[in-house]
matplotlib code that plots the C-alpha trace (Angstrom):
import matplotlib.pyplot as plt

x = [-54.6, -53.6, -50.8, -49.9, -47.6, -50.1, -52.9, -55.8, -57.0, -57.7, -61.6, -62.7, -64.3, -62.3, -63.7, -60.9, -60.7, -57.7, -53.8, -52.4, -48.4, -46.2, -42.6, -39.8, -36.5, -34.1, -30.7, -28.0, -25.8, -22.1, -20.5, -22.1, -21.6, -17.5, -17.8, -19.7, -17.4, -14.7, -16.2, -15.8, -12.2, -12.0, -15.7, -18.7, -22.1, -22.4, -24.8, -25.6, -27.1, -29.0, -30.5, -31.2, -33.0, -35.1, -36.2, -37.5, -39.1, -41.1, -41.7, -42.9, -45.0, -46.6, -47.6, -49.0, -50.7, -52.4, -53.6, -55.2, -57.0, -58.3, -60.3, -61.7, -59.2, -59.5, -56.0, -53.2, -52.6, -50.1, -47.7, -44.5, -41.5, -38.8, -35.8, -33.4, -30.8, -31.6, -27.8, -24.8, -26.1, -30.1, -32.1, -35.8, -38.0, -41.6, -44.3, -47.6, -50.5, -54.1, -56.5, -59.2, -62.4, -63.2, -66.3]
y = [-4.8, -5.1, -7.4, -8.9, -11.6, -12.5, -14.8, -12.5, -8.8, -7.5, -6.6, -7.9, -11.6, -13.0, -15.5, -17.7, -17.6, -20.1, -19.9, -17.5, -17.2, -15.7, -16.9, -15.7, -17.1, -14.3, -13.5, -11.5, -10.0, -11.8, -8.6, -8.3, -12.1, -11.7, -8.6, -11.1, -13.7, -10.5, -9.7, -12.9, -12.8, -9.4, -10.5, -8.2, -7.3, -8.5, -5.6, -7.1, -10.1, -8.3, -5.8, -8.7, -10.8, -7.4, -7.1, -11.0, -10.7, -7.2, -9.2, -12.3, -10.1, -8.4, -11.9, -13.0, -9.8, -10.1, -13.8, -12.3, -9.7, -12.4, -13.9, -11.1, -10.8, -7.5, -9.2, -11.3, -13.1, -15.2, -14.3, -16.0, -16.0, -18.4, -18.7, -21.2, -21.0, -22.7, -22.6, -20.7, -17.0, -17.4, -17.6, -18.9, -16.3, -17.8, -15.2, -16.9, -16.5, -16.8, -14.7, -13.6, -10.9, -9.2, -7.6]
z = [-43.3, -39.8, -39.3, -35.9, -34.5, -31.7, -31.6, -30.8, -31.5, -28.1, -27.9, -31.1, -31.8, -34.8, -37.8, -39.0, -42.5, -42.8, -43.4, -45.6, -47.2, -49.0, -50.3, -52.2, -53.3, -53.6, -54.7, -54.8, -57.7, -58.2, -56.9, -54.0, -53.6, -53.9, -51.6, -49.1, -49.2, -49.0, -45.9, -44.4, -44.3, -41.8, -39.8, -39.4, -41.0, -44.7, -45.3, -48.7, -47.5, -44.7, -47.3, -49.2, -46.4, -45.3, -49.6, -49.3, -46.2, -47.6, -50.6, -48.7, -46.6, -49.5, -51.1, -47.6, -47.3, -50.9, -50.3, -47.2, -48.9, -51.8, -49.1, -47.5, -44.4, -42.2, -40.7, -39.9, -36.6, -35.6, -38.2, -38.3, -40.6, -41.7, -43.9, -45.5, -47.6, -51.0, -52.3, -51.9, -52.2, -52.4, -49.4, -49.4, -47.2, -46.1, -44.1, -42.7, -40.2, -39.7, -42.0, -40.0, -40.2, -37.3, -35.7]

ax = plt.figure().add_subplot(projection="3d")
ax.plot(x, y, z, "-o")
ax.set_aspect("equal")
plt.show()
């Protein structure tokens, strides 16, 4: 599946085959939670909650990717992500675009 953050495939004429997503509310552990808030105290990268955000966004991607292949897709255009934190510790991760089949 190709998968591309612009809005065209350069030399190919696409059909639209509508929106596609994938979202994932993830977590971390308590330990790595009080090693966060640990970090916070002395500044820098909280490498538990980037490892965590790069896990969603793979699994969002994934989701996305597998919608996209349930309608036939050859690829995703236009993709986007987003994120918001859901509570203390839990993130919400969302991946979309533009299904399309190509010639």
């Amino acid at each position: 599946m190709l998968l591309l953050n612009i809005d065209y495939i350069p030399g190919k004429n696409l059909e639209p085959l509508g929106i596609v997503k994938g979202t994932v509310v993830q977590s971390k552990n308590f330990g790595k939670d009080f090693m966060a808030g640990m970090k916070t105290l002395v500044g820098g990268e909280i490498t538990g909650y980037t490892e965590m955000l790069n896990e969603a966004r793979q699994i969002a991607t994934k989701r996305m990717v597998d919608e996209a292949a349930a309608l036939g897709a050859d690829a995703v255009i236009n993709i986007r992500y987003g994120s918001s934190a859901v509570m203390q510790g839990a993130a919400e991760v969302i991946s979309y675009g533009t299904a399309v089949k190509y010639r």
